[in-house]
ZAKELUM-720794 format. One record per residue: x, y, z of N, C-alpha, C in turn. Coordinates in steps of 0.001 Angstrom, whole numbers, plus 500000, padded with zeros to 6 digits. Layout:
<recs>
XYZXYZXYZ...
</recs>
This chain:
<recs>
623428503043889918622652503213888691622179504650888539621532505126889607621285506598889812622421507597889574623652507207889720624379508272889461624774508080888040624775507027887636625664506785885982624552507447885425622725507743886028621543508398884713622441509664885409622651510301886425622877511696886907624248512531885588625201511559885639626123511454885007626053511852883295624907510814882871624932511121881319623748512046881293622688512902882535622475513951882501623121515382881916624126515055882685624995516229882973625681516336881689625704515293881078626517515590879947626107516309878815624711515539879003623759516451877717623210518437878061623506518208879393622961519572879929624350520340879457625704520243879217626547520380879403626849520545877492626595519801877089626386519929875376625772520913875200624516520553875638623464521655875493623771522853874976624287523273876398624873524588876921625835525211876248626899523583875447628349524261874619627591524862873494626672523914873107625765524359871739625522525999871738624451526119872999623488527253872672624504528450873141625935528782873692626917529286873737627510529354872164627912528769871507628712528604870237627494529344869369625565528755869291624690529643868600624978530937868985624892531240870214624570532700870748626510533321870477627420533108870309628122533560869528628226533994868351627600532692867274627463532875866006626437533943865779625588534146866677624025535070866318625080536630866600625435536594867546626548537805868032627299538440866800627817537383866281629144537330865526628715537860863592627727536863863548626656537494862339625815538546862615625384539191864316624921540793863665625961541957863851626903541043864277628037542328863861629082542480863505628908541485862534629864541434860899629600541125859807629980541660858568628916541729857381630040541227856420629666540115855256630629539435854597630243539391853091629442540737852747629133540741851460628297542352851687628635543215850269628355545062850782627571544949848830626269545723848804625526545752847686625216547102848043625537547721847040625385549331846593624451549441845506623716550213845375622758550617843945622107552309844074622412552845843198622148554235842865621167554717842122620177555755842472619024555823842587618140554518842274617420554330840994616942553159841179617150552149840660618473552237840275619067550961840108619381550063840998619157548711840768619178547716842209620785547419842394620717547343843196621660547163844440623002545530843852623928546174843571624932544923842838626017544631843665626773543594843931628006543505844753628987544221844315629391544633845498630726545473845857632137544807846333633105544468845758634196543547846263634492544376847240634881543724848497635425544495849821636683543625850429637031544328850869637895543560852399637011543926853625637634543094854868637075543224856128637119544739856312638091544877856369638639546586856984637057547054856052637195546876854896636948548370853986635340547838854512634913546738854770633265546333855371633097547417857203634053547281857324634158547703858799634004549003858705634986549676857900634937551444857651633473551864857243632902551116856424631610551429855760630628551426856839630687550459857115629591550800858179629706551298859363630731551464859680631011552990860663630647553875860189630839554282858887630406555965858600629064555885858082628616554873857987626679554892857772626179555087859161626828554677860135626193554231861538626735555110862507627851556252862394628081556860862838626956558809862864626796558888864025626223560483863711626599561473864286626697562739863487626820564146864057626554564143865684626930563990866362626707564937868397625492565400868069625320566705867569624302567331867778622887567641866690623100566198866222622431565539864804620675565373865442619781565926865244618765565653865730617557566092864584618109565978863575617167565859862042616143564600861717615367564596861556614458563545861817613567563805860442613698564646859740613110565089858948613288564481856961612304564504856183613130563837854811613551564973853917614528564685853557615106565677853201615035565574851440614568566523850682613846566756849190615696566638848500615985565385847341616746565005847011616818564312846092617407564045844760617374562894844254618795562059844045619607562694845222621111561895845465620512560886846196620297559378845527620023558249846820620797557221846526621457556551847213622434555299846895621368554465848560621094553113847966620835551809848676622077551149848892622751551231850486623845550227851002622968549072851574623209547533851103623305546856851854624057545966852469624004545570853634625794545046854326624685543653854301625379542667853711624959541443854170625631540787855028625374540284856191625561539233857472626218537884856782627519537098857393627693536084856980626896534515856698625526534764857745624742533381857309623739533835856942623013535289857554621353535679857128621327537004857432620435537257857019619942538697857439620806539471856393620646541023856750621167542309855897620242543588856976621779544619856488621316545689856894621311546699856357619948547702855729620154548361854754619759549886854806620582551177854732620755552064854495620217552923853286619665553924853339619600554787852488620310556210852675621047556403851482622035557923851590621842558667850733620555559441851393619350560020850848619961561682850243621141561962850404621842562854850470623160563359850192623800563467849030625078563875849083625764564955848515625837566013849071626302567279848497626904568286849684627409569349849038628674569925849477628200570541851307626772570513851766626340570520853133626509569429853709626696568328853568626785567339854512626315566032853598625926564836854444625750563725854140624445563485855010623432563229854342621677562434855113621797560899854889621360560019856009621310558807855759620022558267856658619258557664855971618281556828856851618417555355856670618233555290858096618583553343858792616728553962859962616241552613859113614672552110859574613766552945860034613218554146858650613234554928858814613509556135859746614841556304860438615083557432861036616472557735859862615942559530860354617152560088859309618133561139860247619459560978859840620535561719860749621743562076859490622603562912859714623606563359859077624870562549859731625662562185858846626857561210858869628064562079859674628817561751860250629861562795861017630933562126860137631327561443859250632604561472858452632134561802857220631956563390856674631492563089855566632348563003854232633482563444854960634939563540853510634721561579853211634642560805853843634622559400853557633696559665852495632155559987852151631209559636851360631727560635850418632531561330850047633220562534849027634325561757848400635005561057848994636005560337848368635939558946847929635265558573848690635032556960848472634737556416847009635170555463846072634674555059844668633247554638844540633225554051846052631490553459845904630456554565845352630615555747846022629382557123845625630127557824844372630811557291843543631252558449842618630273558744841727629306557813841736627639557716841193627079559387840774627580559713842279626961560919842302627552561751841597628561561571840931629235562816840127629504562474838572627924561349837905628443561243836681628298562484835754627815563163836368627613564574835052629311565296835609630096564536836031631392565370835658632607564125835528632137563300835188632666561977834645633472562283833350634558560990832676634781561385831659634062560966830082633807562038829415632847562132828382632695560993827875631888560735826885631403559780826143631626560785824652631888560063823399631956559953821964631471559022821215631097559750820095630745558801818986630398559462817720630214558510816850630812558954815438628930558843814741628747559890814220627165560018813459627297559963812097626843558819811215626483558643810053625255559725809557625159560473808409624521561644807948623367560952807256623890559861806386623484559055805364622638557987806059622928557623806989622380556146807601621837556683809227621833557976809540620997558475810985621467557411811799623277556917811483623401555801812442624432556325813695624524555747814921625252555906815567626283554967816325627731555449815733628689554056816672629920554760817575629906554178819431630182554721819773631695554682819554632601555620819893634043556083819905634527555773821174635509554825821403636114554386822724638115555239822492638156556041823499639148556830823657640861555730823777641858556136823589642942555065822887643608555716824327643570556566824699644385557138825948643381558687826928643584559183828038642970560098828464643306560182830240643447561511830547643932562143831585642437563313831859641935562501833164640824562989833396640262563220835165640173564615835404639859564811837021638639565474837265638298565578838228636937566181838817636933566618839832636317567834839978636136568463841734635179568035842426635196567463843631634209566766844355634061567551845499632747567322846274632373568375847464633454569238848152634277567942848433634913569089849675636218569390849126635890569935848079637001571235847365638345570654846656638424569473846482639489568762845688639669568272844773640496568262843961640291567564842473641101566286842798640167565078841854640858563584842020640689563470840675641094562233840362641386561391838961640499560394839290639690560651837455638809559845837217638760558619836732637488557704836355638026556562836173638217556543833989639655556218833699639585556556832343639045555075831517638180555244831093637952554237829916638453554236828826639446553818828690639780553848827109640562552062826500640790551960825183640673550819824702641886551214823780642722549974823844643802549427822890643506548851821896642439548982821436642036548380819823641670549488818853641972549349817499641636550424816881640565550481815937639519551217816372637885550927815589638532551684814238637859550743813354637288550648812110635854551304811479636002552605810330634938552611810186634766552564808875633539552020808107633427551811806670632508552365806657633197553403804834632349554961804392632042553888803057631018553306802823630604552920801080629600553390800530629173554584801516628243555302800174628803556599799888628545557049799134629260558226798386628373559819799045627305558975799810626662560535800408626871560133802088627788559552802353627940559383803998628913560274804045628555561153805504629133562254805711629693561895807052630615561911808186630924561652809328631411562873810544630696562547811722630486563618812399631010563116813836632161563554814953632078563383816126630928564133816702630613563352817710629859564389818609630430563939820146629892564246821182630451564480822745629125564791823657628880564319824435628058564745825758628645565745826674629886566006826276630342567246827075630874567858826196630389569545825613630782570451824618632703570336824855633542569762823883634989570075824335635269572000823915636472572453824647636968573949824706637486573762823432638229572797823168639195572638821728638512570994820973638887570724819353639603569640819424640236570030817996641028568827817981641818568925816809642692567584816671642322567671815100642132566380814529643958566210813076644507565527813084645365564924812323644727563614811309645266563349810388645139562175809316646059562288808421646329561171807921647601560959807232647039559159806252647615559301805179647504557849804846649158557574804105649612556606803949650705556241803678651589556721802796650815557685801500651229558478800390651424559552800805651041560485801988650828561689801974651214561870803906651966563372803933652494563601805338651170563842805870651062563662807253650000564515808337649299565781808166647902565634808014647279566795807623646321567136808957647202568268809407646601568650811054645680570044810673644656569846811378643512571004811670643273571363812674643938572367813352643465572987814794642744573382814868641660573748814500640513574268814819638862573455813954638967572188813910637632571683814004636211572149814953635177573353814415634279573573814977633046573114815137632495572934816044631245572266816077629758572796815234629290571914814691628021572156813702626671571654814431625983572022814061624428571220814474624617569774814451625492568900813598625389567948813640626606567110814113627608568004814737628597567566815500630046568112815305631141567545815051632465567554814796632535567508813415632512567908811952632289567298811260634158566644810632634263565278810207635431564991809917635500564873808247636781565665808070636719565423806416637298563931806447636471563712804852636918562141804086637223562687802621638050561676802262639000562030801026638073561677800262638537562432798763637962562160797196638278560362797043639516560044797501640078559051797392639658557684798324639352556939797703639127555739798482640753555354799012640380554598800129641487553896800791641089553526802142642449553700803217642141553552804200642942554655805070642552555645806130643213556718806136642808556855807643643880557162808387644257556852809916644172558765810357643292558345811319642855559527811997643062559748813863643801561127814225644112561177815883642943562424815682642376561914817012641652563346817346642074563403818680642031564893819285642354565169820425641353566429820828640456565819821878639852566645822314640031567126823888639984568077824072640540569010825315639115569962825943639075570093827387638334569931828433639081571087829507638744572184829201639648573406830274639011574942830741637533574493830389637148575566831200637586575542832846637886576818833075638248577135834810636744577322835436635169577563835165634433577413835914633947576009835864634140574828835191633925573763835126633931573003836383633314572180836744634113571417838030634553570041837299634850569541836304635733568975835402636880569022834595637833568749834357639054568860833604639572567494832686640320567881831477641097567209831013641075567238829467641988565810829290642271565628827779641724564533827211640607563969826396640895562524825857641330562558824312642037561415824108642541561102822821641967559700821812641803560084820891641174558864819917641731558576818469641706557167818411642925556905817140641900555827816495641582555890815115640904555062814692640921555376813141640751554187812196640767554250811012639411554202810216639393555370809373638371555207807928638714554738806811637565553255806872638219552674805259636957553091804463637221553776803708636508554595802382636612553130801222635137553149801012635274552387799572634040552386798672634111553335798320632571553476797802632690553750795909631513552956795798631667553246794032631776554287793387632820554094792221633373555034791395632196556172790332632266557498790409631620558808789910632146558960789237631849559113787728632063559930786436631544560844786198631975562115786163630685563353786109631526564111784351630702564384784008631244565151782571630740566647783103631103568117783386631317569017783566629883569533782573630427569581781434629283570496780329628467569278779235627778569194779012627445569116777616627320569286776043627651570670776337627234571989775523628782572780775575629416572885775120630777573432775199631089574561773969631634575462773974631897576592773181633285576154772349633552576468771048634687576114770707635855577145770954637052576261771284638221576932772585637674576336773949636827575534774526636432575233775644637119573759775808637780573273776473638030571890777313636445571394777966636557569854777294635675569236777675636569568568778847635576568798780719636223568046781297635897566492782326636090565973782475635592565065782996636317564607784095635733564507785608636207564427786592635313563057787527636219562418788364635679561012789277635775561339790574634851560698791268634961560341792665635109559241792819635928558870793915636090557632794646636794556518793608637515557168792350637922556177791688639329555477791986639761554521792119641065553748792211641274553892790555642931553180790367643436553483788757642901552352788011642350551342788820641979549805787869640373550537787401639677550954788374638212551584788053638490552676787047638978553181786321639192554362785533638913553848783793637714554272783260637044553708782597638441554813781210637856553186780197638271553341778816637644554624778225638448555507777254637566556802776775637930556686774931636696556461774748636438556226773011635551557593772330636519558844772055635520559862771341636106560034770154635324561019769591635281561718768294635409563415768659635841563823769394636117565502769953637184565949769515638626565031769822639930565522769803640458564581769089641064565056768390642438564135767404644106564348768727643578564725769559645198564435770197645377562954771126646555562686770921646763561070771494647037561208773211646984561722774015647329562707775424645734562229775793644696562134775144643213562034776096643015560586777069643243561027778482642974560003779656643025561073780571642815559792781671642769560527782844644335560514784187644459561650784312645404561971785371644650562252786478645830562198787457645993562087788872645475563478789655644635563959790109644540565245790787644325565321792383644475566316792848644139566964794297642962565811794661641868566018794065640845564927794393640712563506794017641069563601792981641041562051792798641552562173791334640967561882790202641343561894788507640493562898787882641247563561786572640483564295785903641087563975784454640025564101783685640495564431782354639802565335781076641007565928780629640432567025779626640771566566777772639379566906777681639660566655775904639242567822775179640139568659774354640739570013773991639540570549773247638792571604772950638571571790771403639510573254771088639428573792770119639885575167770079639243575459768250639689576756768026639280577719767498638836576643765929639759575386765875639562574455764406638705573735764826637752573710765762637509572769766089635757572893766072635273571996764800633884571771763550633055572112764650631458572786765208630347573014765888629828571549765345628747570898766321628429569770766157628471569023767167627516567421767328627843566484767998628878566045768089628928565507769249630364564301769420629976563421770154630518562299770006630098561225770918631540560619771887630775560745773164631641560286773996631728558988775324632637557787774623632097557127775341633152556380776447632181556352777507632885555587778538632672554380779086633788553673778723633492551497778736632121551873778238631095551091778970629661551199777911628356552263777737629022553248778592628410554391778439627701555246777245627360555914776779627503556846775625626893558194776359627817559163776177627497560834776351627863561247774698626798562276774667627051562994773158626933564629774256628108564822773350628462566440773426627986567706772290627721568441772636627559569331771720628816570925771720629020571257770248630185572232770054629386573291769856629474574107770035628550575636769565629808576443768810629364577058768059630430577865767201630308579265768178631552579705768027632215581070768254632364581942767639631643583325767422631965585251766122633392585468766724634493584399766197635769585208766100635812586407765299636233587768766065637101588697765550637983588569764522638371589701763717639843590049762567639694591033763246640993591334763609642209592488763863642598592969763163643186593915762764643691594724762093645164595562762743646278595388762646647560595901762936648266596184761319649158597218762512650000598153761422651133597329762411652361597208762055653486597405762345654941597610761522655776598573762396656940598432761171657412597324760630657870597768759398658420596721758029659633596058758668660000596954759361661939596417760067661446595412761063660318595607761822660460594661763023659548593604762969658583593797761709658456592845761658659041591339760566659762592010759377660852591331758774661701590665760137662711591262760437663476590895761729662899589682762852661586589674763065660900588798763770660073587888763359659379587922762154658853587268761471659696586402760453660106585937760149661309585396759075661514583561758909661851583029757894662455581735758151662848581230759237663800582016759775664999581617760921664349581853762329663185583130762133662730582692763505661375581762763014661422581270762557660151580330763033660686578661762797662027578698762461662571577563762330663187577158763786663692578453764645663744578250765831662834577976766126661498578520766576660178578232767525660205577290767239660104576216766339659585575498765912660462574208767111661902574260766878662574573645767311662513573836768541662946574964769694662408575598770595661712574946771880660538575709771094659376575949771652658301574599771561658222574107770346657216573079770295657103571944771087658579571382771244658864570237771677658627570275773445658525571596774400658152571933775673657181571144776150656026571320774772654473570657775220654361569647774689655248568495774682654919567124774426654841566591775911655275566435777143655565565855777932654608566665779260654034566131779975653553566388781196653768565742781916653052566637783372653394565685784539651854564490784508652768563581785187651540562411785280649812563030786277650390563988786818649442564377787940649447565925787984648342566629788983648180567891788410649370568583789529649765569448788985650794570112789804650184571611790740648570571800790215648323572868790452647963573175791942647677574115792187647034574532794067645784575754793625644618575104793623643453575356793267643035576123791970642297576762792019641825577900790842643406578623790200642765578630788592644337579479787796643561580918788214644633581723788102644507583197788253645164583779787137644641585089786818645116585936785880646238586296786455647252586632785013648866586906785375649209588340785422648381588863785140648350590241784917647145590860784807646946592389785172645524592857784938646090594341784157645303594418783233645499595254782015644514595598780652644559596073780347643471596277778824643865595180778223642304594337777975642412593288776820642520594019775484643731593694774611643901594324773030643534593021771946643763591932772783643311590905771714642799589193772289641443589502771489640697588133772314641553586768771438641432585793771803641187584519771632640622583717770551641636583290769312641156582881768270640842584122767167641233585123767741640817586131766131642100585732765062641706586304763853642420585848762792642764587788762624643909588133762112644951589454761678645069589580760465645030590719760319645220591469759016646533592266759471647736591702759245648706592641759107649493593517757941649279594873758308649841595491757580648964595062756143647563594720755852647010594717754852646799593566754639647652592541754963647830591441754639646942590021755897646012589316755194645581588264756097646765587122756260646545587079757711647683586057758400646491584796757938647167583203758258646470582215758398646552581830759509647332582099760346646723581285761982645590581998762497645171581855763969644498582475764660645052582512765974645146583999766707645702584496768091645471583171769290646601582488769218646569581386770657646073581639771775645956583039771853645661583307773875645293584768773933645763585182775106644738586667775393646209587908774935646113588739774938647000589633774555646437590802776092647185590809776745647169591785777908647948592918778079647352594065777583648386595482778007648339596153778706649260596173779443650095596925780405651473597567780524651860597897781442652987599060781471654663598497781341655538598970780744656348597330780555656972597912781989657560596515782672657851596684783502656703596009784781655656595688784017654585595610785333654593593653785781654543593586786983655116591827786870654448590814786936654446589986786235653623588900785449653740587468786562652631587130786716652820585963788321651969584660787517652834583404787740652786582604787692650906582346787937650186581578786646648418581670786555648676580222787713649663579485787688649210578225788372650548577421788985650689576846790025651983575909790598651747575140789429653575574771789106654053574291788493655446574198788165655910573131787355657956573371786810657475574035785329658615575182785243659221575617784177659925574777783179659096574667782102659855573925781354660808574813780290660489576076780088660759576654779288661141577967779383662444579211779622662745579698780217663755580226779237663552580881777850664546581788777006664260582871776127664895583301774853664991584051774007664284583332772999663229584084772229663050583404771029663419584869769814663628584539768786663465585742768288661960586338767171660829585542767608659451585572767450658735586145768452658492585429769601658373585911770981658521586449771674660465586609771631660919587789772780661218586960773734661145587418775165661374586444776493660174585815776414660318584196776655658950583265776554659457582772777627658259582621778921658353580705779907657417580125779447657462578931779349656374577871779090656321577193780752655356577084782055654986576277782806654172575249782506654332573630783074653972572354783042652734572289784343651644572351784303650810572109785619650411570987785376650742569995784737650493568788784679649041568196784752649272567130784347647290566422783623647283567411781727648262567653781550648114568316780284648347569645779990648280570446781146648190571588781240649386572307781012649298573385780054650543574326779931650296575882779958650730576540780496650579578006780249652159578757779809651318579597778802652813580169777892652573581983778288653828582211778402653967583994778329655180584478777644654780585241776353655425585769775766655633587359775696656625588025774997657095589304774658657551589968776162657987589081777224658300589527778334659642590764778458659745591571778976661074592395779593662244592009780294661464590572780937662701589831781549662405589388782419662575587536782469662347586566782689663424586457784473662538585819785024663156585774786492663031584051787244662962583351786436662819582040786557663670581570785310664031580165786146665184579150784951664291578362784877664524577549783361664290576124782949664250575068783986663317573768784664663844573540785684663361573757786906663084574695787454662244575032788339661037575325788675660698575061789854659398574947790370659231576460791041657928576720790634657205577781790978655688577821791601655486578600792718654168578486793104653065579446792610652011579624792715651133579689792318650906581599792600650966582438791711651234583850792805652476584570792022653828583454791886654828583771792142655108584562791325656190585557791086656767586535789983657580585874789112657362585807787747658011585336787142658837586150786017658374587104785992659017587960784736657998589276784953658509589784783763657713591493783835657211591248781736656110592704782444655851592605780976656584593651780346656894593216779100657668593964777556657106593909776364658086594038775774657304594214774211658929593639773053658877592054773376660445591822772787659602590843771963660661590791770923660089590050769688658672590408769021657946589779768235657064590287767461655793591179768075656238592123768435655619593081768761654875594260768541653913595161768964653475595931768679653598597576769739653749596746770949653538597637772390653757596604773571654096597022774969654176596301775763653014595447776142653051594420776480651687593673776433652405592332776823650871591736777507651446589984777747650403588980776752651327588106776022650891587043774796650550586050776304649212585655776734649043584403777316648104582992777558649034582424777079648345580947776417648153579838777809646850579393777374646700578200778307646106577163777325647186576046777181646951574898776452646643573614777105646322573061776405646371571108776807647285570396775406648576570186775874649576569868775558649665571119773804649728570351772916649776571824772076648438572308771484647660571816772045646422572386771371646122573894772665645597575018771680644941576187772866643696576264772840643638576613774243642772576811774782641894578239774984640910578083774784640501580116775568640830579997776998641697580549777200641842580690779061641021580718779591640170581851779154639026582260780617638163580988780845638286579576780050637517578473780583638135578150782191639366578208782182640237577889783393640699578522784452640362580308783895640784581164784775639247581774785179637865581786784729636501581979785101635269581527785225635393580233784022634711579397783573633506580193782271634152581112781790633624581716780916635106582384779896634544582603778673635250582832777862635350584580777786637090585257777406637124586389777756636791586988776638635948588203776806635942589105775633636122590846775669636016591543774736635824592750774721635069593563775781633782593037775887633013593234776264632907592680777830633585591689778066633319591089779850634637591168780703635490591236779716636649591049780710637276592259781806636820593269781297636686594287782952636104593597784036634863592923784013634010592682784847634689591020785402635324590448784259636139589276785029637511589243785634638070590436785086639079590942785940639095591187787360638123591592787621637458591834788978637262590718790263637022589734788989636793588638790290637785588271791161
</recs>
């Protein structure tokens, strides 16, 4: 009996023992292996870190490892601090502070004692501390509303991005960028849009294009007080924009490129602006839109112009339209209305000039006659029925010539004794024959011959209505047909057909009604008296 209690003694002593062997393993085994690693940088708390064994094992070797002749005990003035903690597979944790990281070494304190790390290229390379190098991270963007003080950020579509880290090497950073393409909506008519950057870029430069129109690239977008600023069209739509901003200073300890692709949908309500009120007769009344589409383009019901041509065409910015007056045309109200609008205009009368010319009996019989004005008529008239749907021009008209004004705009002639009944269509410019006459505006030649009234005449089409005529030329250097830019040489001045002296006859109409030029070429009307001083401009 005594031995069978001895027996199931032994057994329990023997359990016991397997037990508190297998604990005292596990206690072994959990303080010196860690199955979960929490990192947090300065004072941000401490979040899991996915690891493997190895990469748990490496880590805490180089926290727990020290310099030989490491005998710093001291705290060292810093605000590089990352909190490691290694958590134990059933309890406990062991936690580190790496009070220190820069191009002298690595400081770490474990319970409060502090020592320098002997692997310190590990804490230079490692992803866990890249913490420490977000001021050479890759940038952040975003797009600033002017109108709304709003801000939305810009996520990069692609980007190639490195950094120099302590111990003298450049690595690749981590790139954030996104395969979706942000959307931004412009619907007020005073929102202005601005990149900006947390890191000044060396360059950027920006492309846009919308489906009507090729790629319109700007290399040199400069920075303003209020950022990048990005142009937006007259035109509503939707209009696809690359920016590319670039990162290449050589004292930088950062490098690279990021790229951003994202669309502006513009849709903001339609602007009618009427130019003058008050208009001089010979002045174009004009009226110009923002943001209008062709369905928004309001009905126009006046009393100004008897010509059937008054709407609106297609321009550089968006639509414009001109309604004529000239030299017949009554001082007085007008009423002008748009869908349910009403604008009233006012005409102011003009002190047209009489001229007075002599010319010979031979040349002007010879040029003046039945036969030539039965030509012009045939000719010439029929040029200015037809325009282009849209404006053909490339900005401001320019004078075609610079020379002594001999005859303003709308005067009525006394020739040879005798009162004419028209009144002078355009400016009369003298100069030297031979001197060369440049195209006032881009446009096609519609008109490109002999008259025997005129002499050498072109008539150019700048379309939305617009025509400019040059007569008594020396000789014409453009065909019927062709397109001409804005600048270009088109002929020289002469003195052919009804003439007096070399000089340029030049008309700027809206279809056949004329115009005083200098509305289009100064925004003032030319005279005796100003046109030295507008020549100039």
């Amino acid at each position: 009996m005594q031995r069978k209690n001895d027996f199931k003694l032994s057994k329990r002593i023997m359990a016991t023992c397997f037990f508190l062997m297998i604990l005292a393993a596990l206690l072994i085994y959990n303080q010196t292996q860690y199955a979960n690693v929490y990192i947090g940088y300065q004072e941000l708390s401490p979040t899991f870190i996915p690891t493997t064994p190895d990469q748990r094992q490496q880590l805490q070797k180089a926290l727990s490892e020290r310099l030989e002749t490491d005998d710093s005990n001291e705290t060292p003035a810093s605000s590089n601090q990352f909190t490691v903690e290694l958590h134990r597979p059933l309890f406990g944790k062991t936690v580190y502070q790496i009070v220190s990281i820069d191009a002298s070494g690595v400081i770490i304190c474990h319970d409060d004692v502090y020592h320098h790390a002997k692997d310190v290229n590990y804490f230079y390379t490692e992803p866990y501390f890249d913490a420490i190098y977000n001021d050479l991270q890759m940038p952040s963007a975003s797009f600033e509303y002017f109108s709304e003080t709003e801000s939305v950020d810009l996520q990069a579509t692609s980007a190639n991005w490195q950094l120099l880290k302590f111990d003298g090497n450049w690595y690749p950073a981590e790139e954030k960028t996104t395969t979706q393409t942000q959307s931004i909506a412009v619907n007020n008519p005073d929102d202005l849009l601005s990149v900006t950057f947390d890191k000044k870029p060396d360059e950027v430069v920006l492309s846009y294009e919308t489906a009507s129109t090729s790629a319109l690239v700007i290399s040199s977008l400069h920075e303003t007080a209020s950022g990048y600023t990005l142009p937006i069209s007259e035109t509503d739509g939707t209009y696809h924009y690359h920016l590319t901003a670039t990162w290449h200073d050589e004292a930088s300890s950062f490098e690279g490129t990021a790229k951003y692709a994202f669309e502006i949908h513009c849709d903001r309500p339609a602007v009618f602006n009427i130019k003058q009120r008050s208009i001089e007769q010979g002045e174009p009344l004009i009226i110009t839109t923002q943001y209008a589409s062709e369905a928004e383009l309001p009905t126009i019901e006046q009393t100004l112009s008897a010509s059937s041509h008054i709407k609106f065409y297609q321009n550089a910015s968006n639509f414009i339209c001109y309604i004529p007056t000239n030299y017949d045309t009554k001082p007085g109200d007008y009423d002008i209305l748009l869908n349910n609008t009403l604008y009233q205009v006012t005409v102011t009368a003009r002190d047209f000039n009489v001229q007075h010319l002599m010319i010979d009996e031979t040349v002007a019989q010879s040029t003046r006659n039945d036969a030539a004005y039965e030509e012009f008529d045939a000719l010439f008239d029929p040029v200015r029925t037809v325009s282009s749907a849209q404006t053909l021009t490339s900005g401001n008209y320019i004078l075609p010539v610079s020379g002594r004004l001999s005859t303003e705009f709308g005067e009525t002639r006394d020739v040879n004794g005798s009162m004419t009944t028209y009144r002078h269509s355009g400016l009369d410019i003298a100069a030297p024959s031979g001197t060369p006459v440049a195209a006032t505006n881009s446009g096609n030649i519609v008109f490109s011959g002999f008259l025997t009234l005129t002499g050498n005449t072109i008539v150019i089409d700048h379309g939305a209505g617009i025509f400019s005529t040059y007569f008594h030329l020396s000789e014409r250097l453009c065909q019927q047909g062709e397109s001409v830019e804005k600048g270009s040489i088109i002929g020289s001045v002469g003195s052919t057909g009804f003439s007096t002296g070399p000089h340029l006859h030049f008309i700027l109409s809206f279809y056949d009604t004329n115009l005083e030029p200098g509305w289009l070429l100064f925004d003032d009307a030319v005279t005796y008296g100003n046109y030295k001083d507008l020549w100039q401009q």
